[in-house]
Residue, then its C-alpha position, 0 to 999 in steps of 0.5 A: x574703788x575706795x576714796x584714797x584710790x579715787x583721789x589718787x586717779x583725780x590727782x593724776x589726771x592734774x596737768x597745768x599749773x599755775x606758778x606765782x613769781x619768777x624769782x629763782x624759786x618760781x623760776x626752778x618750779x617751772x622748769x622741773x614742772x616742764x620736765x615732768x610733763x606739766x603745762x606751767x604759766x609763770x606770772x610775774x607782777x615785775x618786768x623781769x625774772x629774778x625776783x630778788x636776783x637781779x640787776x639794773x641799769x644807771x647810765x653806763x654802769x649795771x648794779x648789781x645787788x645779789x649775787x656775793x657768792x653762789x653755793x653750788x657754783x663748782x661741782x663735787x656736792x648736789x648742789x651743784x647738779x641742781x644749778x645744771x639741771x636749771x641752765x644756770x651755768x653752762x658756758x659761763x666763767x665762775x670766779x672765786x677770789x682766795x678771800x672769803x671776806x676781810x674784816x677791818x676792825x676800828x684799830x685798823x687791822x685786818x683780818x683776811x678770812x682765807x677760805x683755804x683751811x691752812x692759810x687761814x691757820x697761818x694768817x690767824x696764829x700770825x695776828x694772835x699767837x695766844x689764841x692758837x688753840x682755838x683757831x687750830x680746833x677751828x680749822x680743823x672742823x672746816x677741813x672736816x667740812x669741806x670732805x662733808x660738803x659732799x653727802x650734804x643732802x639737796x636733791x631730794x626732800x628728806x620727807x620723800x626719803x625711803x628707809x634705805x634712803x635715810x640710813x644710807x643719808x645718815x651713814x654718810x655723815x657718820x665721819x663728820x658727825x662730830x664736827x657737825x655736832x660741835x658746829x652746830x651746838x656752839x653759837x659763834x658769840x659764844x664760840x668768838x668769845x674765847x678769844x684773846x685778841x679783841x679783834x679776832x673776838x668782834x671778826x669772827x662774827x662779821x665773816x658771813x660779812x654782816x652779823x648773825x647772832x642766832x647762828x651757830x659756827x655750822x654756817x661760818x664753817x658751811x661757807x667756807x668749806x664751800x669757797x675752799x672747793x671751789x663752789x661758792x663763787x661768782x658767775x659771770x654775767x651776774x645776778x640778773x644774768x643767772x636769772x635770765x639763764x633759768x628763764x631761758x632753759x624754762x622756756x626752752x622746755x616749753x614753759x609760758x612766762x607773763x610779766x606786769x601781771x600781779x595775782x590778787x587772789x588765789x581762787x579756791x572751790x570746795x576746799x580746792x586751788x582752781x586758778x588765780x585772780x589778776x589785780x585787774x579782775x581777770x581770772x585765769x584757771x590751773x589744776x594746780x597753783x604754786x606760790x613762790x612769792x611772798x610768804x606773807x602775801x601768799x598766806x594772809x592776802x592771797x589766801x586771807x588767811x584761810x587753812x592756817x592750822x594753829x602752828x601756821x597760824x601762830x607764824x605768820x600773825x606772832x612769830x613773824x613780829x617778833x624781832x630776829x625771826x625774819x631777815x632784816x632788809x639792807x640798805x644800799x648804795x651804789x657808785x658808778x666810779x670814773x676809775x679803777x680802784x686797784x688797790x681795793x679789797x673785793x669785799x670788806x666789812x668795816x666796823x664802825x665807830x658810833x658817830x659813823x653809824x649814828x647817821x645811818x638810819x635803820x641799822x642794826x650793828x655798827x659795820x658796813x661791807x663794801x665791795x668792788x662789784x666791778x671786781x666780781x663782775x668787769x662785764x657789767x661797767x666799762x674798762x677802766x671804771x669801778x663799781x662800789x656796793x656799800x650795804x648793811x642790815x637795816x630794819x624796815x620801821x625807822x624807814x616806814x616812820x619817815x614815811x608818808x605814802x603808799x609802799x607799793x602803787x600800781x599804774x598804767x604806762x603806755x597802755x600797761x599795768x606797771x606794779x614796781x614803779x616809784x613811789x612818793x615818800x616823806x620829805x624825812x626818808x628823803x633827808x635820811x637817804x642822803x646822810x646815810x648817803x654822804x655819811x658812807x661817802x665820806x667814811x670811803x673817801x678815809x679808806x679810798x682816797x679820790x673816790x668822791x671825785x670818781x662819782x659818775x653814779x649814785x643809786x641809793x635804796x632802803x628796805x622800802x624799795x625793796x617792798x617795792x619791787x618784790x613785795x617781800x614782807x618788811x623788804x627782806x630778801x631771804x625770808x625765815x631766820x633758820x636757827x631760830x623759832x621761825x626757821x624750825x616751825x617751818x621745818x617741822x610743818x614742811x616734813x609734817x604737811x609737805x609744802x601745801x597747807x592742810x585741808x587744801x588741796x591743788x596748792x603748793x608753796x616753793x621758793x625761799x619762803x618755803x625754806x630757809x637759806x638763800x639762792x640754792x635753797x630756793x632753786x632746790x625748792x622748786x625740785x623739791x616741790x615737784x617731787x610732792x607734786x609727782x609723788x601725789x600723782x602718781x607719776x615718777x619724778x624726773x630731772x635731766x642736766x640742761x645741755x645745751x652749753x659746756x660746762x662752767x669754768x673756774x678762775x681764782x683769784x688773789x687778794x690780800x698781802x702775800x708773802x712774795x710781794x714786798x709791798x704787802x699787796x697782790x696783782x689782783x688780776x692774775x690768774x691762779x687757777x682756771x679750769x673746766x669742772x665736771 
């Protein structure tokens, strides 16, 4: 038996694992793993499952941070089969409102980004007759997207693909290939500016609600294709309710999850990932480890730096300082409000004038968006009341300037290491939370009057606290910046060393950091990295549709003026659409 047959047998026999996080991507991994026949133990240094999808309690108010829009939410794309697969959606309501997002400009008009291809026509050529060219060869291209979105490949990694496989992939595309060409050839600065009207110029850019400026018009055209068919909207029980939907299918299948347990080390014999050591000293053992926890953790601090060739190397100690090859973290705040604000958008990005943006420390464009929460998700504050999620880009280092304690302690509580709990920071972080505080306050109270008397609940968090509760490197919660340096070196070394690292063996990564993209990037993660798992041992891959639950239903829902009601406003509760999706 020569050595490739030897190794292939070795590998074979591989049969428990050891998974790093319960975010999505963890959580994805765990579930594929049990379906393939792998003993999996899931470690978790939080609470809770979600990682970054989450949620929280402040009296009788949930907040919510994540979950804006889900792509794959609705069938019709492989999306969608993925979230099925995990449990995530079955039973459960899915909302989608009519309106991507509106972008109200300092002028005070508005721009409300319709994802329906023919009323976005209408109400653009409606606020700029002059620029009626370019906004007809803008819809026309998502309309081709949205026919596209259906052989958008998901379910399987494009390195795994047969021959056959890839032409009948490429093939697929070839009607959309020039939309797809021109989208992603054109970044949308330089696509907004062709504009005449100042503010379809600044909107366009603010559509995916903060500012991209390394991306391209694919992206803009992505989403909203994806929220025109339904598939890109809200499920009930938000953030932290989809986690929790994952984890109870992984464990449904079989899978073991230990939270409050953070992983120091992973443990390597012979050029081999044989286990995990715990913050506490314990040492735990695995044929297999996969980390879907921070990448930067994962390859300077767990591994200390160990099998990185040039290329990774060059990313995780250059690429990754320099600015734009990370996403930035946000700054949030979130109020709890006595009453309904019924008259309030869904979701709004406000551009700001300079005196406003001025006070909100770490911010890297002048514009907030502003959601109604309660509006996406009425079961998670009482009747009658109103949640307020303010956010905006926010770099990590004036924060970490303002500074003056550790980002991340650990402590025992009740006779339990606790990983996430508060920190003590400066006196001036202090003082910046509360102007941003009050700074954003004020700016709302212009647009919503009574709000400040509304307040029941104030939560505020910067890019640190997000340090804090994932480990997230520079607190960012998607990771590599696609369409940049970062995002393409990862590609290329993915479809070149599958999700490992060369020259150690037994070790994988999932999750977003494994990828670039949010929510959908991370689940599919998990899949795909137990297809290199099942394609290095020899064994066939295999998935199934959780069945447990019925199907997701849709609901849409109005927003912005219409044409039937004089007074320029909608009933935003009322039922458009609400069906069963198979």
């Amino acid at each position: 038996m020569n050595t490739e047959e030897t190794t292939r047998v070795s590998r074979s026999r591989r049969e428990s694992m050891i998974i790093i996080g319960a975010g999505l991507g963890g959580l994805s991994t765990g579930c594929y793993a049990r379906m393939n026949g792998y003993r999996t133990h899931i470690l978790e240094m939080h609470e809770l499952p979600g990682g970054c999808c989450t949620a929280w309690d402040r009296g009788d108010f949930t907040l919510d941070p994540c979950v804006s829009w889900l792509l794959g939410s609705g069938p019709g794309n492989e999306m969608h089969q993925i979230w099925l697969e995990l449990g995530a959606l079955q039973g459960k309501e899915v909302r989608h409102f009519d309106v991507f997002n509106v972008v109200r400009g300092r002028c005070g008009r508005a721009v409300y980004f319709y994802s329906d291809p023919d009323r976005l026509q209408a109400h653009l050529t409606e606020l700029s007759p002059a620029d009626a060219p370019l906004i007809r060869s803008f819809c026309k291209q998502l309309r081709t997207f949205c026919k596209c979105l259906a052989v958008y490949p998901f379910l399987k990694p494009v390195g795994l693909m047969s021959t056959p496989e890839r032409w009948r992939m490429l093939a697929g595309f070839i009607p959309y290939f020039n939309a797809v060409r021109q989208s992603i050839g054109v970044l949308m600065s330089d696509f907004s500016a062709r504009f005449e009207d100042p503010l379809l110029r600044e909107a366009f850019n603010f559509i995916l609600y903060e500012k991209h400026p390394a991306f391209p018009v694919l992206p803009f055209h992505f989403q909203l294709a994806s929220h025109a068919n339904l598939s890109a909207g809200v499920p009930e029980g938000g953030s932290l309710g989809l986690a929790e939907s994952i984890e109870r299918r992984y464990r449904a299948l079989g899978g073991e999850v230990t939270y409050n347990t953070k992983v120091a080390e992973v443990l390597v014999e012979d050029d081999r990932a044989v286990g995990v050591r715990l913050s506490d000293g314990e040492e735990l053992r695995a044929d297999i480890v996969v980390s879907a926890c921070d990448g930067r953790t994962t390859m300077m601090d767990l591994l200390g730096g160990r099998y990185l060739d040039d290329a990774y190397r060059r990313l995780y100690t250059r690429t990754i300082l320099e600015p734009g090859m990370v996403f930035p973290g946000y700054f949030i705040l979130f109020l709890g409000l006595r009453r309904d604000f019924p008259d309030a958008d869904p979701c709004t990005t406000y551009l700001l004038d300079d005196e406003v943006a001025a006070e909100l420390t770490g911010m890297r464009h002048p514009s907030i968006n502003v959601q109604f929460r309660s509006r996406h998700y009425p079961e998670l504050s009482p009747q009658g009341t109103s949640v307020a999620y303010v956010t905006y880009f926010c770099d990590i280092a004036p924060w970490r300037a303002l500074d003056e304690g550790p980002e991340q302690v650990t402590r025992s509580r009740g006779g339990q290491r606790l990983h996430t709990l508060p920190v003590r920071h400066g006196r001036g972080y202090y003082a910046a939370k509360r102007r941003a505080r009050e700074a954003l306050i004020t700016f709302l109270e212009r647009h919503h009057p009574g709000i400040r008397d509304a307040i029941a609940v104030r939560d505020v968090s910067s890019p640190l606290t997000q340090v804090r509760y994932t480990g997230n490197y520079d607190g960012t919660v998607l990771g590599w910046q696609p369409f940049v340096e970062s995002g393409e070196t990862l590609e290329r070394l993915v479809k070149k060393h599958g999700p490992g690292l060369p020259g150690l063996r037994n070790f994988y990564q999932s999750g977003v950091w494994a990828t670039t993209g949010g929510l959908i990037r991370a689940a599919a993660a998990g899949r795909h990295v137990m297809q290199f798992i099942c394609r290095d041992d020899g064994r066939p891959f295999t998935a199934s549709v959780d069945e447990s639950g019925p199907p997701p239903t849709h609901r849409v829902i109005p927003v912005g003026p219409r044409p039937d009601t004089p007074s320029g406003t909608a009933d935003r509760s009322s039922l458009v659409e609400r069906k069963g999706m198979r």
